[in-house]
LOTIZA-789057 format. One line per 2 residues: number of its first residue (from 1); for each residue x, y, z of C-alpha. Coordinates in Angstrom, 2 decimals, always signed. Layout:
BEGIN
NUM	X:Y:Z | ...
END
This chain:
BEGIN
1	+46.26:+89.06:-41.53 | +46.46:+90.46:-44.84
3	+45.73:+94.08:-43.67 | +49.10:+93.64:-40.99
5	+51.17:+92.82:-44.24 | +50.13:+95.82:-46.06
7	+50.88:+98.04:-43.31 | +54.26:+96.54:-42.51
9	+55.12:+96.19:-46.45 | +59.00:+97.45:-47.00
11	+59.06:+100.46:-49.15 | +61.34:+100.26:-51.89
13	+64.76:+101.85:-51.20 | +64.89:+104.30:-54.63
15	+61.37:+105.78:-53.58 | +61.49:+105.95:-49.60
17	+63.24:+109.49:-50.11 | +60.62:+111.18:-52.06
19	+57.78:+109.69:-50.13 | +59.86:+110.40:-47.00
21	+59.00:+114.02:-48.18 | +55.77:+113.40:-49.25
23	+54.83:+112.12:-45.81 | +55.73:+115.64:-44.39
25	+53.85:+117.42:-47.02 | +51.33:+115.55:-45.92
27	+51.26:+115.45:-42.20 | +52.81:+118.59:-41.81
29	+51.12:+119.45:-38.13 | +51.28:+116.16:-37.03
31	+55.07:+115.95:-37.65 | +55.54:+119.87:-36.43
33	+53.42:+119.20:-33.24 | +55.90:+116.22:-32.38
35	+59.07:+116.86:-33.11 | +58.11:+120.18:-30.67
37	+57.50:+117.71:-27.98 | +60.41:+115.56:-29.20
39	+62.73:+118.63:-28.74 | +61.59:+119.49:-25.06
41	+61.74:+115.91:-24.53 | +65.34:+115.60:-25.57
43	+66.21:+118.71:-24.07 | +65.15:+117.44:-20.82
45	+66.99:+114.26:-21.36 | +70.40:+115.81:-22.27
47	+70.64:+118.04:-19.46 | +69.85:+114.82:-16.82
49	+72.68:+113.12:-19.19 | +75.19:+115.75:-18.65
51	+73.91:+115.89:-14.91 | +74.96:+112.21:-14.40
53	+77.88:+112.67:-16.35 | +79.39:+115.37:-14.69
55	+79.08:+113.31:-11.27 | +80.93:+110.55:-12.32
57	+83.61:+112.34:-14.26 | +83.52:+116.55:-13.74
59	+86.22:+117.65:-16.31 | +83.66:+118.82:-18.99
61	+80.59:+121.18:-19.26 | +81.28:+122.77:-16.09
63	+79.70:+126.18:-17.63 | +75.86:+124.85:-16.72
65	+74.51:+128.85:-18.04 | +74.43:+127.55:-21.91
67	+72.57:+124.36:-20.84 | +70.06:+125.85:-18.18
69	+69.19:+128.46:-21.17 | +68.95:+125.45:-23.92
71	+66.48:+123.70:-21.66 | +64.63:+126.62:-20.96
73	+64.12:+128.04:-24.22 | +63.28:+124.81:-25.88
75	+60.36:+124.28:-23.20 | +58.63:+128.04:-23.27
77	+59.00:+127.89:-26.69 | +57.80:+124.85:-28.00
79	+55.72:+123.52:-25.32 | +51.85:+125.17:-26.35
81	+52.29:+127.26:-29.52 | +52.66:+125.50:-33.09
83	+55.73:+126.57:-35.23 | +56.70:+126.82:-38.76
85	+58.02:+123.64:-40.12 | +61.19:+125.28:-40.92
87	+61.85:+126.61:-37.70 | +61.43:+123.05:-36.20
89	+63.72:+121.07:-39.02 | +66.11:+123.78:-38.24
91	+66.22:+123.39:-34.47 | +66.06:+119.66:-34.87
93	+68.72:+119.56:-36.69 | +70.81:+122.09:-34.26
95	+69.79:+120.30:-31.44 | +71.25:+116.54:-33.60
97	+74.67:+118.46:-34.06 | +74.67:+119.66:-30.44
99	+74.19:+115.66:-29.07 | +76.54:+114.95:-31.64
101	+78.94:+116.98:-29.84 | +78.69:+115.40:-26.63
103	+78.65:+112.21:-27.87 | +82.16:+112.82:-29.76
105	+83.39:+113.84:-26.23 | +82.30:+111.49:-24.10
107	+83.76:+108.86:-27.05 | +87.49:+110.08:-26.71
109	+87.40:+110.72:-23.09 | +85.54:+107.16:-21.88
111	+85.61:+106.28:-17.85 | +88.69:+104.88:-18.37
113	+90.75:+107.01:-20.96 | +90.15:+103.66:-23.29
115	+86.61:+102.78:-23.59 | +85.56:+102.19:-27.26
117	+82.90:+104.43:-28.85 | +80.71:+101.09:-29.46
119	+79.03:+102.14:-25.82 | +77.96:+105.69:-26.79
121	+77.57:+105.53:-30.95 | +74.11:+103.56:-30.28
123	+72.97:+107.38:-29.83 | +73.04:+108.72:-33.24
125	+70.27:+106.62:-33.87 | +67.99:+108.97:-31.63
127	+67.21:+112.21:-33.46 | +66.98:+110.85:-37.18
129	+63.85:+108.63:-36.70 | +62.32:+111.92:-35.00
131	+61.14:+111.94:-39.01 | +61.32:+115.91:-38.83
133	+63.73:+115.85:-41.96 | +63.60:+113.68:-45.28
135	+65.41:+110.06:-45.14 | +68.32:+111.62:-47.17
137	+68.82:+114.24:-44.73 | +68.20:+111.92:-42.05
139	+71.30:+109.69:-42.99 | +73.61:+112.16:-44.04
141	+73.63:+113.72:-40.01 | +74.10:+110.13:-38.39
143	+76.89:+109.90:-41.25 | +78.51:+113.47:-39.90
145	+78.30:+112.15:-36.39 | +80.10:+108.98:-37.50
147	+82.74:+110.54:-38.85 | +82.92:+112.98:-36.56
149	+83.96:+110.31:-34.34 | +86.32:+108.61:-36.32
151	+88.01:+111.73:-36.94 | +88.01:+112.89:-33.41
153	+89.25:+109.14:-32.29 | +92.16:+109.28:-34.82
155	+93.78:+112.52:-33.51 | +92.98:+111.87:-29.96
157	+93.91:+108.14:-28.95 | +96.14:+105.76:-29.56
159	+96.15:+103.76:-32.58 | +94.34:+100.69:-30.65
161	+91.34:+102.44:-29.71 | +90.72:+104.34:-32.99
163	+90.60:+100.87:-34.51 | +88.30:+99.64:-32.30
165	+86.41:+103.16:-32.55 | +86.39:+103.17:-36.02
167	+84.65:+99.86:-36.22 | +82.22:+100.48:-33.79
169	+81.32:+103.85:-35.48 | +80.91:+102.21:-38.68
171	+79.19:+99.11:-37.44 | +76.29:+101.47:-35.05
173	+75.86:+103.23:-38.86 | +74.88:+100.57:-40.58
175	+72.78:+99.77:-37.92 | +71.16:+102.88:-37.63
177	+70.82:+103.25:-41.47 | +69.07:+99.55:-41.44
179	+66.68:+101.22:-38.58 | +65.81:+104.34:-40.25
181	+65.15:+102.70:-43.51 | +62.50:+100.02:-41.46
183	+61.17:+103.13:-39.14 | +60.60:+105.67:-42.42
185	+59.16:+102.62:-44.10 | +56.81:+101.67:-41.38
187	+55.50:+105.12:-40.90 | +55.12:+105.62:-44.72
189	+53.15:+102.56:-44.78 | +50.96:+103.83:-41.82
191	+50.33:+106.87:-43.48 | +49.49:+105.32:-47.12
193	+46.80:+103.30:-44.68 | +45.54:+106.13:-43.16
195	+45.08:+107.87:-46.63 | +42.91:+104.86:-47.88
197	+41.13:+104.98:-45.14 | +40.56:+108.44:-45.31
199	+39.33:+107.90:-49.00 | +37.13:+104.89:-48.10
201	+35.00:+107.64:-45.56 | +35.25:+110.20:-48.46
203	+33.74:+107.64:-51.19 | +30.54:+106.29:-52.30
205	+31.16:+102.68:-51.73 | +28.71:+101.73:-55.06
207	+30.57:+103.97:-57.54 | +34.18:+105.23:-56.18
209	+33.27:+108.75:-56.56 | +33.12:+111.21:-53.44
211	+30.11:+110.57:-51.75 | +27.75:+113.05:-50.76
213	+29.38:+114.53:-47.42 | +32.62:+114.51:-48.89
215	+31.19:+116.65:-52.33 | +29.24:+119.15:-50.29
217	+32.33:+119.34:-47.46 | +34.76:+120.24:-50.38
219	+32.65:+122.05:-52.51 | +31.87:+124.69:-49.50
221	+35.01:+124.62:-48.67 | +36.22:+125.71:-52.08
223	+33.09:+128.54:-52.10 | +34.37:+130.25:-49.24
225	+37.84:+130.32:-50.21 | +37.42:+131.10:-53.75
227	+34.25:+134.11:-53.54 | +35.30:+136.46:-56.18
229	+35.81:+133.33:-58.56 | +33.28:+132.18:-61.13
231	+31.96:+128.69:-60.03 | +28.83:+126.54:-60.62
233	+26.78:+124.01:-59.04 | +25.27:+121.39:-61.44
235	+22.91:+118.29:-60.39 | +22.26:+115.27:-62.77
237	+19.52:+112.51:-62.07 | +18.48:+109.66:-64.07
239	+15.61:+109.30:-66.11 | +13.49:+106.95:-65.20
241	+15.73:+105.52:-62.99 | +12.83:+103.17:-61.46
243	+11.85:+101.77:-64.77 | +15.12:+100.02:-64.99
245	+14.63:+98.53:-61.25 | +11.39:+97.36:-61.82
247	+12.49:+95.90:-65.41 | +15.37:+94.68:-64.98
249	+16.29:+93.67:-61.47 | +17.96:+95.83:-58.42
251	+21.56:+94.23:-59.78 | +21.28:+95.92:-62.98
253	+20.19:+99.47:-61.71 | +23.04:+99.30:-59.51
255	+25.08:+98.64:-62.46 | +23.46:+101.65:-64.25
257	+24.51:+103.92:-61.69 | +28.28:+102.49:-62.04
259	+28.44:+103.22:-65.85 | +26.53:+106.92:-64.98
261	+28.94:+107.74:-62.34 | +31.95:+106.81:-64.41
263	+30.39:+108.95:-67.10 | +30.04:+112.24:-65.01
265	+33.36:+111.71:-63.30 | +35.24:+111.40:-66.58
267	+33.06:+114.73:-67.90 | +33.91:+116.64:-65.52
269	+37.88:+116.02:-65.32 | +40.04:+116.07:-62.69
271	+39.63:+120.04:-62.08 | +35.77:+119.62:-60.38
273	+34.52:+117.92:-57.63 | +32.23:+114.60:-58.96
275	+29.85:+113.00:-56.35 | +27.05:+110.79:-55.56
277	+24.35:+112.40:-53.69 | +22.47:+109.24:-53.20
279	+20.11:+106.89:-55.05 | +20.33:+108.11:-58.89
281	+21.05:+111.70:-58.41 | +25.10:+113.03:-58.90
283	+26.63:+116.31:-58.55 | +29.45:+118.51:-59.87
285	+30.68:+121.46:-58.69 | +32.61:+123.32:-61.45
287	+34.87:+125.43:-59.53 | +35.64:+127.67:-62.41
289	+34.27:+128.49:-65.55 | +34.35:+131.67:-67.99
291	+31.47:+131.45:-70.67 | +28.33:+128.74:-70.48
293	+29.47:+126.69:-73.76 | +32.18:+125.43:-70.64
295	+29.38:+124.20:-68.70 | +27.11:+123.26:-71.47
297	+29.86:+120.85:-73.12 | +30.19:+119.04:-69.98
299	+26.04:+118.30:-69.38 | +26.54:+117.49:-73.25
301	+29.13:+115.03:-72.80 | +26.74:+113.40:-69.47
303	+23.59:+113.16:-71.93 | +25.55:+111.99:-75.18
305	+27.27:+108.86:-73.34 | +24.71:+108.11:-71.09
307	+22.55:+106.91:-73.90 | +25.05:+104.95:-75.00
309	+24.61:+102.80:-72.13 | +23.72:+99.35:-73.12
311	+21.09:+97.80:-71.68 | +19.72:+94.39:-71.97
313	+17.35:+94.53:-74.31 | +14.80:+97.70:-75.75
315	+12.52:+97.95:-73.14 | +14.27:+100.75:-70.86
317	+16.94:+103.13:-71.92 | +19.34:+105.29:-70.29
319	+19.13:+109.18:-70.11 | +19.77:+111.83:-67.82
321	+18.18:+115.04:-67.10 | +20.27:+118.23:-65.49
323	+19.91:+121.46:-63.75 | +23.20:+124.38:-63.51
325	+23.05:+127.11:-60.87 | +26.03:+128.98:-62.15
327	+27.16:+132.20:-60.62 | +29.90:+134.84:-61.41
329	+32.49:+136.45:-59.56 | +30.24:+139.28:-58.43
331	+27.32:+137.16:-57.25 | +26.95:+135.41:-54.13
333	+24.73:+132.37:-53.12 | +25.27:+130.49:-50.15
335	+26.10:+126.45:-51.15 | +22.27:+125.25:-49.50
337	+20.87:+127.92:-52.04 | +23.48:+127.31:-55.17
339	+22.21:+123.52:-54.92 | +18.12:+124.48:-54.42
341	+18.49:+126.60:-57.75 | +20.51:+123.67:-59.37
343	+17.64:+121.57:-58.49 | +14.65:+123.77:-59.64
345	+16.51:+123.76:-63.20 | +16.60:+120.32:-63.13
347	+13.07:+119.63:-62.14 | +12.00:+121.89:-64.51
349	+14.33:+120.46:-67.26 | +12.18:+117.25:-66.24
351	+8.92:+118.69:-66.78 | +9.44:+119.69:-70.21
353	+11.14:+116.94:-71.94 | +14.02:+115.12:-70.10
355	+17.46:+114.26:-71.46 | +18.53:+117.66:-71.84
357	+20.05:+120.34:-69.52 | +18.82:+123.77:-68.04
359	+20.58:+126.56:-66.33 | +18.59:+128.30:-63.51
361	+17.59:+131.81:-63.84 | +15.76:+134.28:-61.53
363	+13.40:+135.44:-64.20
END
C-alpha cells in the first residue's frame, strides 16, 4: 500500500517544471522513441478526422495533397529510425499548432453554424501530455489554442456563441491544465521509482555503496571511453577481518564493514567510483589522477580512519591493507588485468606488514 502512495505522490507545483525537464534528460530515448510513434499515431488519426469531417460537412480541406504528404512523411520518417530530440519537440510541436488549426475551424463553423466550442476544446488536451516538451511549454500551447479560439469566436459569431465559446474554452483549460499537472506528476513519480529501483540493483544492500557489478560495469565503462586518460585501480581489504567475526559476533563484523565502507566512500569523493566487491574487500577506481601523492593521500585517509574504528573492547582492532595498479595515459591494461595487478600489490602489502598501501610495479 505504501509503495502505491509513493508512486502516485503529487509533485509540488514550483518544482514539476524543472523535473518535467529533468525527466527528459533522463529518459531521453524513451521519450524520443514515443512521441515518434505518438506522431504517426496522430497523423493517422487526423487524416480519418478530416475524412469523417469532410463527409458530413465538405466546405473545408478539400485540397487532400498537403494531408496525404503529412501522413506520409510522418510514417517513413518516424516509423523505424530514432531522431534527435530536437527534431521530435519541433515536429510535435508543429504537428500541436496544425490540430490547433483544425480545431479553431471546426469551432466557428459547428454542424449547425451555432454549436459551442465546449464539443471540440476537449482536444487540446491531446498533444501536451505526449510529455515531448517541458510542463511550461506544455501549458503555454493548450493556452495559444485557447485563445486562439476565443479570438477566432469573437470575430466570427455572434455575440451569443462567443460567450458560450469563451467559457467553454476557458473551462476545457483549466481542465486540461489540472490533467497535465496530475499526468507530468504521475510520470515523474514513475520515473523517481524507477531510479530507486535502478539504484537498489546498483547497490550493496549491507553498505549503500555500488556493489560489485555495478563498480566493475562503470569502471570499464569509463576505461574504454577515457584511454588516453590517467586512471587507477585500487583494492582495499580488511585486516583480519575474521578475527573480529570470531571475537565479536557476525553482527558486529557486519557493522565493521558499514563504518569501512563509509570510510572509503567518503576518501574517495564523489569524482571515483566506491564499491563493495564482497565479504571485506572494497574497490575504487580513480578515474583520474596526475602524480601518486593523489593516490597515496586517499589509501592514507582509508588506513588513518579505519583505525579509528571503535571496537568493543582491545582484543581486535581495525586496519586495512591496500594494493594500486595505476596506469598513465600512454599505458594500456585491460580492467581483468588493472584489478589482478591491484591485487598482487595488495597481497604483497599483506605479506610484509599490513595496514599500509603498495602500488604495483612490473619490476
Amino acid at each position: 500500500m505504501e509503495k502505491g502512495v509513493e508512486r502516485t505522490k503529487r509533485v509540488k507545483y514550483g518544482e514539476i517544471n524543472a523535473l518535467s525537464k529533468k525527466y527528459i534528460h533522463d529518459n531521453v530515448d524513451e521519450v524520443i522513441i514515443t512521441n515518434q510513434r505518438m506522431i504517426i499515431t496522430l497523423s493517422v488519426l487526423y487524416f480519418l478526422v478530416l475524412i469523417a469531417y469532410n463527409i458530413i460537412i465538405p466546405i473545408f480541406f478539400s485540397d487532400w495533397g498537403v494531408h496525404v504528404i503529412v501522413l506520409i512523411i510522418a510514417f517513413f520518417r518516424y516509423r523505424k529510425k530514432q531522431r534527435s530530440l530536437q527534431e521530435v519537440q519541433a515536429v510535435s510541436a508543429i504537428l500541436q499548432l496544425y490540430v490547433m488549426a483544425f480545431l479553431v475551424i471546426v469551432s466557428v463553423v459547428p454542424f449547425e453554424k451555432e454549436q459551442p466550442a465546449v464539443y471540440f476544446a476537449p482536444i487540446m488536451i491531446g498533444m501536451p501530455v505526449v510529455f515531448i516538451y517541458s510542463y511550461n511549454v506544455a501549458i503555454i500551447l493548450n493556452a495559444i489554442e485557447t485563445v486562439a479560439i476565443v479570438v477566432v469566436s469573437f470575430f466570427v459569431k455572434s455575440q451569443e456563441i462567443f460567450n458560450i465559446n469563451m467559457f467553454s474554452s476557458i473551462l476545457t483549460f483549466v481542465v486540461a491544465w489540472y490533467i497535465i499537472h496530475i499526468l507530468y506528476s504521475h510520470r515523474i513519480n514513475e520515473s523517481k521509482h524507477r531510479e530507486k529501483l535502478r539504484k537498489m540493483g546498483m547497490t550493496d544492500k549491507l553498505t549503500g555503496i555500488y556493489n560489485r557489478a555495478a563498480t566493475e560495469s562503470m569502471s570499464q565503462e569509463y576505461m574504454q571511453e577515457n584511454r588516453d586518460t590517467n586512471f587507477a585501480l585500487m583494492i582495499i581489504d580488511i585486516d583480519e577481518f575474521k578475527s573480529v567475526n570470531d571475537t565479536y559476533g557476525h553482527q558486529t563484523g557486519d557493522e565493521v564493514i558499514q563504518h569501512v565502507a563509509k570510510t572509503i566512500e567518503t576518501a574517495a569523493g564523489p569524482d571515483n567510483i566506491a564499491g563493495r566487491m564482497g565479504g571485506d574487500e572494497f574497490m575504487i577506481f580513480i578515474k583520474t589522477w596526475e602524480t601518486q601523492d593523489d593516490m597515496k593521500k586517499i589509501a592514507a585517509d582509508i588506513l588513518r580512519n579505519a583505525k579509528k574504528i571503535e571496537m568493543p573492547d582491545d582484543r581486535v582492532h581495525v586496519s586495512c591493507s591496500i594494493g594500486v595498479c595505476a596506469l598513465k595515459g600512454d599505458e594500456w591494461m585491460e580492467y581483468d588485468d588493472m584489478f589482478k595487478c591491484a591485487d598482487k600489490a595488495l597481497y604483497y602489502i599483506k605479506e610484509h606488514g599490513k595496514s599500509s598501501c603498495a602500488f604495483y610495479s612490473k619490476k
